[in-house]
C-alpha positions in Angstrom: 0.0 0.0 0.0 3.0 2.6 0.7 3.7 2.4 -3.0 0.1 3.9 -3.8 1.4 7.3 -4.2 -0.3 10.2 -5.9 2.5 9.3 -8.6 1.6 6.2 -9.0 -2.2 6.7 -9.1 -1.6 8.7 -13.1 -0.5 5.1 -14.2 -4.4 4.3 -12.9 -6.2 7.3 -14.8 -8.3 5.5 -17.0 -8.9 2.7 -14.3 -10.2 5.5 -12.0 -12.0 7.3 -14.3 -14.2 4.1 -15.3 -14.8 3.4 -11.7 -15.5 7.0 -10.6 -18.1 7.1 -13.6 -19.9 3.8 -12.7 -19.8 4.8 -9.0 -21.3 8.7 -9.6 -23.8 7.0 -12.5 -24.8 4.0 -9.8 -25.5 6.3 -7.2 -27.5 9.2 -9.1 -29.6 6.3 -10.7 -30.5 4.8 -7.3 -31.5 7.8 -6.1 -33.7 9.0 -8.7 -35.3 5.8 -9.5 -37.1 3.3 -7.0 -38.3 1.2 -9.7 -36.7 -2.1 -11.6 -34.6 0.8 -13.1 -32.9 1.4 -10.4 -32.2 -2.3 -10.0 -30.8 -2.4 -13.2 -28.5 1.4 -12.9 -27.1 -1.0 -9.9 -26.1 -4.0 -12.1 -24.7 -1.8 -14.9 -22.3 -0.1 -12.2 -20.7 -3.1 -11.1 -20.4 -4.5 -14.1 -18.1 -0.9 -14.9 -16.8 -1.8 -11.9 -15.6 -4.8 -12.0 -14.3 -3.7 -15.4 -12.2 -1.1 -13.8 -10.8 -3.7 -11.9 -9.7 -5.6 -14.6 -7.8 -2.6 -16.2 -5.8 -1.8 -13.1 -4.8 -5.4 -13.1 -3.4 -5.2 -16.7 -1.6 -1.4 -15.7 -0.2 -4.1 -12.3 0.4 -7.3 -14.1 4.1 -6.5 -15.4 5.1 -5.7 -11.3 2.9 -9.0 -10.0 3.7 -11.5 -12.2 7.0 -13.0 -13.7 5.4 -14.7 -16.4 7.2 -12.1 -18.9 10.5 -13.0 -17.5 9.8 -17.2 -17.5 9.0 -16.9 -21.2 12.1 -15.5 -22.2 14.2 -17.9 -19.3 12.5 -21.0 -21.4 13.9 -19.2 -25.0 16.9 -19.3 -23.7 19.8 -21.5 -23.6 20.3 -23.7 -20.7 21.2 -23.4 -17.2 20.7 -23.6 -13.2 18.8 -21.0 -11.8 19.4 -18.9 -9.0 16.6 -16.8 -7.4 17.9 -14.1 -5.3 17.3 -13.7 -1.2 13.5 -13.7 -0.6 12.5 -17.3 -2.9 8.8 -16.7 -2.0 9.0 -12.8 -3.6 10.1 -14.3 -6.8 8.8 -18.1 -6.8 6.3 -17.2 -9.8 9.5 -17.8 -11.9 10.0 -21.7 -10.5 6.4 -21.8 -11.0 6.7 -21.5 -14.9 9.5 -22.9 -15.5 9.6 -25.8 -13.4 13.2 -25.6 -12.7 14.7 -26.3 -9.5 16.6 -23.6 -8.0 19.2 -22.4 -5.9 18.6 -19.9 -3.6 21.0 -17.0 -2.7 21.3 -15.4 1.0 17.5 -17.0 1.6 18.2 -19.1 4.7 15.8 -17.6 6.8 12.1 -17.5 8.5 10.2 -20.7 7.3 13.1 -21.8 5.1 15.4 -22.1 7.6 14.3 -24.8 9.8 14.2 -28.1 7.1 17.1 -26.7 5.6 19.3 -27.8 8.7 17.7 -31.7 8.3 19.1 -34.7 7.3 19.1 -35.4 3.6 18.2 -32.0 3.2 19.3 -30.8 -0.7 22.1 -28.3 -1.0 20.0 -25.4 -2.5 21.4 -22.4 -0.1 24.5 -20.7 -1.1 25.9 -17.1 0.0 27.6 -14.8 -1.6 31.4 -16.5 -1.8 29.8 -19.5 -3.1 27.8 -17.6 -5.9 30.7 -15.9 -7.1 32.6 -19.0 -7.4 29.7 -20.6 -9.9 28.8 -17.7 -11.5 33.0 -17.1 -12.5 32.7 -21.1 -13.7 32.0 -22.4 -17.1 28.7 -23.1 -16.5 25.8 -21.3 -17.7 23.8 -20.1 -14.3 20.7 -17.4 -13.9 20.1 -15.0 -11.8 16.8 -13.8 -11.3 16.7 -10.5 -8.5 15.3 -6.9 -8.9 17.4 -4.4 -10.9 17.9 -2.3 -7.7 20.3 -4.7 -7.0 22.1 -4.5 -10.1 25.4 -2.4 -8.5 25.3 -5.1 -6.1 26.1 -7.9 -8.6 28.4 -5.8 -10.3 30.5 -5.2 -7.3 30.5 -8.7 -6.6 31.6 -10.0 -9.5 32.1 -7.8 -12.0 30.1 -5.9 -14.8 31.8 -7.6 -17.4 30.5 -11.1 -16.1 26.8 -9.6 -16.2 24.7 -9.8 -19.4 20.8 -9.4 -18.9 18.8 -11.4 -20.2 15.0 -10.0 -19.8 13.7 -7.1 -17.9 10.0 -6.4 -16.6 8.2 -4.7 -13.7 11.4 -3.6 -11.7 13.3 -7.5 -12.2 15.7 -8.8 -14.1 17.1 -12.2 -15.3 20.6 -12.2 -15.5 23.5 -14.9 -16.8 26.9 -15.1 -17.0 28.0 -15.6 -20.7 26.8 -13.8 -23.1 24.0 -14.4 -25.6 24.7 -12.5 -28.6 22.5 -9.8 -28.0 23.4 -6.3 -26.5 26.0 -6.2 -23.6 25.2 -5.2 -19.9 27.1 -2.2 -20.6 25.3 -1.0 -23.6 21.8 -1.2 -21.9 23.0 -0.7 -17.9 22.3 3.3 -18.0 18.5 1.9 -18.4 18.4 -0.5 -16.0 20.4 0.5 -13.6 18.9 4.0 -13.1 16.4 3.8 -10.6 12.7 3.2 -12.1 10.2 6.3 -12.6 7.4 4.3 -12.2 6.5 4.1 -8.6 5.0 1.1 -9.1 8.3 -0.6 -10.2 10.0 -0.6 -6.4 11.5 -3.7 -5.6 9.1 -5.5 -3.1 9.7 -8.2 -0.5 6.2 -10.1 -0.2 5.1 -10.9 -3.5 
């Protein structure tokens, strides 16, 4: 809710509009009329309702999915995947492309506990153990928000960086390149900080 700024609410003009309309018409119908027609005025402003709804959902959908970012994971080559501290923020992506996954700095809250037990799979690594796969010959992914792009970059280098998608404030990332544009030709866009309010990275999604 704190990224429900008066910023963010001009992405949700026409949204607001449709609802404002179907709310004023609703209520001025009801009023006037005590008949069937007034019964009706009722039905028609939830149905514009419901249909304002639906077009704040598509102005959301790039910041609460990650379907945008599996597609183009699945078109490309392949490789382990690593989602990025909080699994559950980003777990759409396993959900699409059925992958499993390692998971960086994430051994905490629920996590934690069966990740101590025996027979337990290796799936938690930290930052001196990413570094080490993502410098091997081995094609990994890195899926994280693109706030934490200077992070990466400091870690292991931007020359070891190449993105691979971009949507709704996260990125995919992978260590060799796949013949499209560097990190360093398109980094000034991503790594800028967003405009849209909307695009803030966010923990529980």
């Amino acid at each position: 809710m704190m990224d429900l700024t008066f910023d963010s609410f001009a992405y949700l003009r026409l949204p607001l509009a449709v609802a404002a309309i179907a709310l004023l018409g609703g209520a001025l119908a009801t009023f006037r009329w005590v008949d069937l027609r007034s019964f009706l005025a009722a039905a028609l402003m939830m149905v514009l309702f419901y249909h304002a709804a639906r077009l704040a959902m598509v102005v959301f959908d790039p910041f609460l999915s990650s379907r945008p970012l599996a597609e183009a994971l699945l078109k490309s080559p392949e490789g382990k995947l690593i989602v990025d501290h909080n699994y559950w923020a980003l777990s759409s992506i396993t959900f699409y492309v059925d992958r499993d996954v390692l998971i960086l700095n994430g051994r905490y809250f629920n996590l934690e506990y069966g990740s101590y037990a025996p027979g337990a799979r290796d799936v938690f690594i930290d930052d001196t153990r990413f570094k080490s796969l993502w410098l091997a010959s081995q094609r990994f992914y890195l899926v994280t928000y693109r706030a934490k792009l200077q992070q990466f970059e400091d870690l292991v280098g931007q020359d070891h960086l190449e993105i691979v998608a971009a949507s709704g404030g996260k990125v995919i990332l992978t260590n060799h390149p796949l013949g499209n544009a560097s990190l360093i030709e398109r980094m000034p866009l991503l790594s800028a900080r967003s405009k849209n309010p909307l695009a803030k990275p966010g923990v529980y999604r």
